[in-house]
C-alpha positions in Angstrom: 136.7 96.7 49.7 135.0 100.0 49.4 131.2 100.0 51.4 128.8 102.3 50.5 125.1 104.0 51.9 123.3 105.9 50.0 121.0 108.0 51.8 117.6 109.8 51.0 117.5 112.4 53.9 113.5 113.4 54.5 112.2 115.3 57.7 110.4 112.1 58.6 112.4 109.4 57.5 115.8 108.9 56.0 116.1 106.4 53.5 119.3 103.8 53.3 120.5 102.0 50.2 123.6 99.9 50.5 126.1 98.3 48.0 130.0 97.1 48.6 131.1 98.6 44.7 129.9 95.2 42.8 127.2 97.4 41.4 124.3 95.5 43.2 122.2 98.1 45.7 119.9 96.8 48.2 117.5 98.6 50.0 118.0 98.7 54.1 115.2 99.9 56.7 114.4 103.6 56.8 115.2 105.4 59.8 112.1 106.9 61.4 113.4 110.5 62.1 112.3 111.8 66.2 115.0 114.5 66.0 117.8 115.3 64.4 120.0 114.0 67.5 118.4 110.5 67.5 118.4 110.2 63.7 121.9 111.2 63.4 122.8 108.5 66.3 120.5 105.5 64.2 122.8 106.5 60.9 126.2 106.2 63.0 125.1 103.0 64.1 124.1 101.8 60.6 127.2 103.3 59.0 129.4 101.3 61.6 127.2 97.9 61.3 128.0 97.8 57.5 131.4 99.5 57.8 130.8 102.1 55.0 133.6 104.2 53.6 131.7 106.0 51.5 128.1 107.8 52.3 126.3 109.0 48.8 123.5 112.0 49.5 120.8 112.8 47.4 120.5 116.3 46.9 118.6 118.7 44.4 121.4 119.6 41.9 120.7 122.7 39.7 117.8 123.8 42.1 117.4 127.2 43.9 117.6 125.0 46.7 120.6 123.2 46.7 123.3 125.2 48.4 120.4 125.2 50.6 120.8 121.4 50.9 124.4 121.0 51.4 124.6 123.2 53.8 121.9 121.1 56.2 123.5 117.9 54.9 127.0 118.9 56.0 125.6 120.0 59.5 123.5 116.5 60.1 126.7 114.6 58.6 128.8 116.5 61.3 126.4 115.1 63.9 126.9 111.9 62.9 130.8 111.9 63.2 131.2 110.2 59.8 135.1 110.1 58.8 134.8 108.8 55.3 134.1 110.1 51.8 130.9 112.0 51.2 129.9 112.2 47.7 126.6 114.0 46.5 124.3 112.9 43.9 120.9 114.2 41.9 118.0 113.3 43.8 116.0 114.5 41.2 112.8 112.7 40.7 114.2 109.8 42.6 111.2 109.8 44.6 108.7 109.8 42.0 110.9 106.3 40.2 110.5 104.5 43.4 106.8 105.2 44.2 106.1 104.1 40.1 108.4 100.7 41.3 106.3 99.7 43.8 102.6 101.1 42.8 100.9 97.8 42.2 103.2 96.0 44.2 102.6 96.9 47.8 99.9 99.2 48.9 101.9 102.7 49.1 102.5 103.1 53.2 104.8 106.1 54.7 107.2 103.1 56.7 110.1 104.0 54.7 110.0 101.6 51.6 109.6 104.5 49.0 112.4 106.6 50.9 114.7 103.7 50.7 114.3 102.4 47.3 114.9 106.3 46.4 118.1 105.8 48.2 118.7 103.0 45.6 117.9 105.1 42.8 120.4 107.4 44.0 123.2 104.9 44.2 122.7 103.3 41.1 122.6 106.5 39.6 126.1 107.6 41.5 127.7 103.8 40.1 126.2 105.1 36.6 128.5 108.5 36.7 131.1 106.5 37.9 131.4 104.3 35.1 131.2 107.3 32.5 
């Protein structure tokens, strides 16, 4: 069965959302990023734990600042040794969805909730082009 991580890479945290292709995403503990070394080690070990096959990255499509993107996503996932597939998927506004998800619910704190539920919008939104 096909595992996959969806991952909302910030500067300060990277956001993890995981699902095994049933459609259901759950939000996993953000990874408090040092340095691009030890954040890229914390992923490999995440992406082992859960056996993912598949990693899903958020990017800005359509921006000025995509190719941008890529190109620093494709170096950090080349840090992290990962052998699977990569897909990329629209990150836009993802952040602003998961902060209007939680305001009122818990008090707003940068520990990596927001970045990981945005992780979750991102999946669901990758299952969503999937099914179309």
């Amino acid at each position: 069965m096909a595992t996959y991580i969806a991952i909302d890479l910030g500067l300060k945290r990277i956001g993890l959302a995981l699902s095994y292709g049933n459609g259901l995403v759950t939000p996993l503990p953000a990874i408090e990023r040092k340095n691009r070394n030890q954040a890229a080690n914390d992923l490999k070990k995440v992406l082992n734990e859960y056996g993912v096959t598949t990693v899903v990255i958020g990017i800005p499509m359509g921006s000025s600042t995509e190719d941008e993107m890529r190109r620093r996503v494709e170096h950090f996932m080349n840090l992290v040794e990962f052998s699977g597939e990569i897909a990329y998927q629209d990150e836009a506004h993802s952040s602003q969805e998961a902060e209007a998800l939680i305001r009122g619910e818990i008090r707003y704190k940068r520990d990596g909730r927001v970045d990981s539920l945005s992780a979750k919008i991102i999946l669901e939104r990758f299952f969503n082009q999937l099914r179309k």
